[in-house]
Structure formats: C-alpha cells, structure tokens
N, C-alpha and C positions, 0 to 999 in steps of 0.2 A: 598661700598668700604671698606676693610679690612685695616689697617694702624697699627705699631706699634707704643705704647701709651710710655709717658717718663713719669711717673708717677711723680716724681723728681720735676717735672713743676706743679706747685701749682693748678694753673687752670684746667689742666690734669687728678689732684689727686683729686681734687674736682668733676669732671665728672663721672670719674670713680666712686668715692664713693656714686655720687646721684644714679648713674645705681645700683649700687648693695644694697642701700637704697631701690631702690624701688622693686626691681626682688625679693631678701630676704624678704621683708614682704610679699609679696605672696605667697612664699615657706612657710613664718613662717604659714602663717592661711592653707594652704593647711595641713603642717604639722599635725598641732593642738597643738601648743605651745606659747607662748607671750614669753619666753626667748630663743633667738636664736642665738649663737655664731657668727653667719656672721654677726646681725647686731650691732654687737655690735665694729665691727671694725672703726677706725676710719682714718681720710684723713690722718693724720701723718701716720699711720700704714701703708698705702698705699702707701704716699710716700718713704718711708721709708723701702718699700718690697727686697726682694731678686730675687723674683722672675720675670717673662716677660709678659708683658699685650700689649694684640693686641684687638683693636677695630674695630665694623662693625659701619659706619657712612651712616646714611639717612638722603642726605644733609651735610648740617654743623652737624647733631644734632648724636650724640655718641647716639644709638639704644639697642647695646651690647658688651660685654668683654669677653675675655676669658683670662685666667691666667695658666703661666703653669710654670713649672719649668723642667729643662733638665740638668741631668748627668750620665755619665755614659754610654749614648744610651738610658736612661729610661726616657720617658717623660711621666712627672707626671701633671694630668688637677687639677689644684688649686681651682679655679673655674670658670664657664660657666655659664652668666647670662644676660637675655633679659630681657629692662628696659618691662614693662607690655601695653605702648602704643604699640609695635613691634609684637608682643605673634604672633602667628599662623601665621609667614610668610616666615617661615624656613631658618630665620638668624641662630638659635645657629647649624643647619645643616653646612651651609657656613663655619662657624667660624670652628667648626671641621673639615672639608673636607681642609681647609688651614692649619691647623695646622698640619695636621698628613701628607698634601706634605710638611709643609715646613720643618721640622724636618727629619733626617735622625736615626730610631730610633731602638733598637732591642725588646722595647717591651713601652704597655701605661698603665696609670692606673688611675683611677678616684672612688671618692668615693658620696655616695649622699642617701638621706634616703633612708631607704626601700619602704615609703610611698611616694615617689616621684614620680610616674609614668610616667611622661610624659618625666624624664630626663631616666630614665631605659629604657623605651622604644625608644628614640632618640641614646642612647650608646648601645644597640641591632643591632637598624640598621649599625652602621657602623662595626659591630660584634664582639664589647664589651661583655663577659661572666663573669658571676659571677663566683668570686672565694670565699669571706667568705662573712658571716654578722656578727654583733658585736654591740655591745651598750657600747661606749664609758661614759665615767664618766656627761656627759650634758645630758644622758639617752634618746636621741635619737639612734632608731636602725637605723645602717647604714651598706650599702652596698658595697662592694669593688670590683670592677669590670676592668677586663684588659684586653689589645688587643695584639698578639705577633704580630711583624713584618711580612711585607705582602711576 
C-alpha cells in the first residue's frame, strides 16, 4: 500500500530516516565509500524537508520511500529507497509507476551514482536516459538521468 508520508510527524520522520539509514548504507558499501552524504541526513532534516515523501507499507511496517519534489511540471526524484529486508520485490518499481501517474508532469529527472546499477537499470525501464555524468565536490561520480512526458 503506497500512502503519503507527513514527515512533520515525529514518528513519520523517524521511519523514514531508519528506511533511508538503512537502504543508504547499502548503497554506501555498494558504492565503495564510508562517507556518504544521504547518510548523514538527519530526522530534523527530514522533518523539516521541502520537499513530498510517499511510502510503500508491508503491513504496518514502512518497506520504502520515495521523495520528490514538483515545479514547474518538472518532477524531480529526491530520492528512492528500499529499506534492505524488501530488496528484490519490486517495491521501488510500484513506488515509481505511482508517482509518475500521480504527477501531471512535462518532464522527470533523477540523479544516482554511476556505480549504482540496480538503480540505472530500474530508471531504464521506465525509460529514464542519461543526459550527463559529473563528479560533484563528495567525489562520487553521478549520473543524471530524465524522462520527458509520455
């Protein structure tokens, strides 16, 4: 069940923040890094976001997030994260395929390492293309990837 999250809500913000505790240090060793900007976000920061968090729940128990942000018609994916009990059951699939009906948008855009494969390969399918890569000052290379309207 997909629901959107009020981050705002203490207990919310804490859920969220264990999900992307946990998904982010997977990404971080996949990576090959011990300092890793997502994890080092913290629950105020979360609650405290700008931006729109929607949750996939198995059972009571919050699974996955996705985080996006929308102006303009430009919906930008913040980030997409399966806590690591969930991995290979094609939640962050779901979570995309709601997000991009629920949004009325004229284009999308999402960024993620280059050495992430499983996420490049998941934003393929829905037929995300790369437009640059780039190595921001945290000196991980990343990837920029968008989808125009259907």
């Amino acid at each position: 069940m997909i629901e959107a999250l009020a981050p705002i809500n203490e207990r919310i913000a804490q859920q969220i923040h264990r999900t992307f505790q946990r998904s982010y240090l997977i990404e971080a060793q996949l990576i090959g890094v011990s300092d890793f900007p997502p994890l080092q976000r913290s629950i105020e920061d979360i609650a405290h976001s700008k931006t729109l968090f929607y949750g996939f729940f198995d059972n009571s128990n919050l699974a996955a997030v996705i985080e996006v942000s929308f102006a303009n018609k430009h919906l930008a994916i913040e980030s997409l994260v399966v806590d690591p009990d969930h991995f290979r059951k094609g939640i962050a699939g779901k979570l995309l395929t709601f997000i991009l009906a629920h949004f009325s948008y004229r284009s999308v855009s999402v960024e993620t390492a280059v050495v992430n494969i499983p996420a490049i390969t998941l934003y393929q399918k829905f037929g995300f293309e790369e437009r640059k890569r780039f190595t921001p000052s945290h000196g991980i290379e990343k990837i920029a990837m968008a989808l125009a309207a259907p």
